[in-house]
C-alpha positions in Angstrom: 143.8 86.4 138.5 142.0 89.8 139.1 145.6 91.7 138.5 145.0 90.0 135.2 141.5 90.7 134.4 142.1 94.5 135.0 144.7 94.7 133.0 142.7 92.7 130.1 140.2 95.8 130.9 142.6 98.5 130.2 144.5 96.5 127.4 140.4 96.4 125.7 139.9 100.3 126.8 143.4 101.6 124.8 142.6 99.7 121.9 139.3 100.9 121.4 140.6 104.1 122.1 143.2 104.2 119.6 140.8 102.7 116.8 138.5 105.5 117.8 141.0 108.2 117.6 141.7 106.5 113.7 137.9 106.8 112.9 138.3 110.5 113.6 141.7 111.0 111.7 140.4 109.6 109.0 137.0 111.6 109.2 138.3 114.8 109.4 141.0 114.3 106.6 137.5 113.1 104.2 135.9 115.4 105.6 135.8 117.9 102.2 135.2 114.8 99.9 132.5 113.4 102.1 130.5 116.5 102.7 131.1 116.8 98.5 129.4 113.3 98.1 126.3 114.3 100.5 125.8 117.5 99.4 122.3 117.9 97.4 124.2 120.0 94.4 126.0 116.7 93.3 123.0 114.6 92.8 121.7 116.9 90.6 122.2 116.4 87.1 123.6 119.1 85.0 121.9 121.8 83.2 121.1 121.2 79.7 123.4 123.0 76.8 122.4 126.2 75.2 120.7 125.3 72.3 122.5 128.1 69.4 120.6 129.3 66.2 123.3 128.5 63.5 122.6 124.7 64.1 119.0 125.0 63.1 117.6 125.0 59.9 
């Protein structure tokens, strides 16, 4: 039974580590698109248009 448990235990440990070592694959490949989402430039909306003289009266 304890030969079991431990090897439950180690069965638990690889798995997490392998979903950890995903979570980090997939960070660093969305890495450039998520710093692009949470940068403060791309909440700002865009500057206005120049406004040209030969459209006014």
């Amino acid at each position: 039974m304890n030969r079991q448990r431990g090897q439950g235990v180690v069965e638990y440990g690889l798995i997490i580590g392998l979903i950890a070592i995903i979570v980090i694959a997939v960070i660093v490949a969305l890495g450039p698109q998520i710093k692009e989402i949470w940068s403060p430039d791309s909440a700002a909306p865009p500057p206005p248009a120049p406004v040209s003289s030969d459209t006014q009266p």
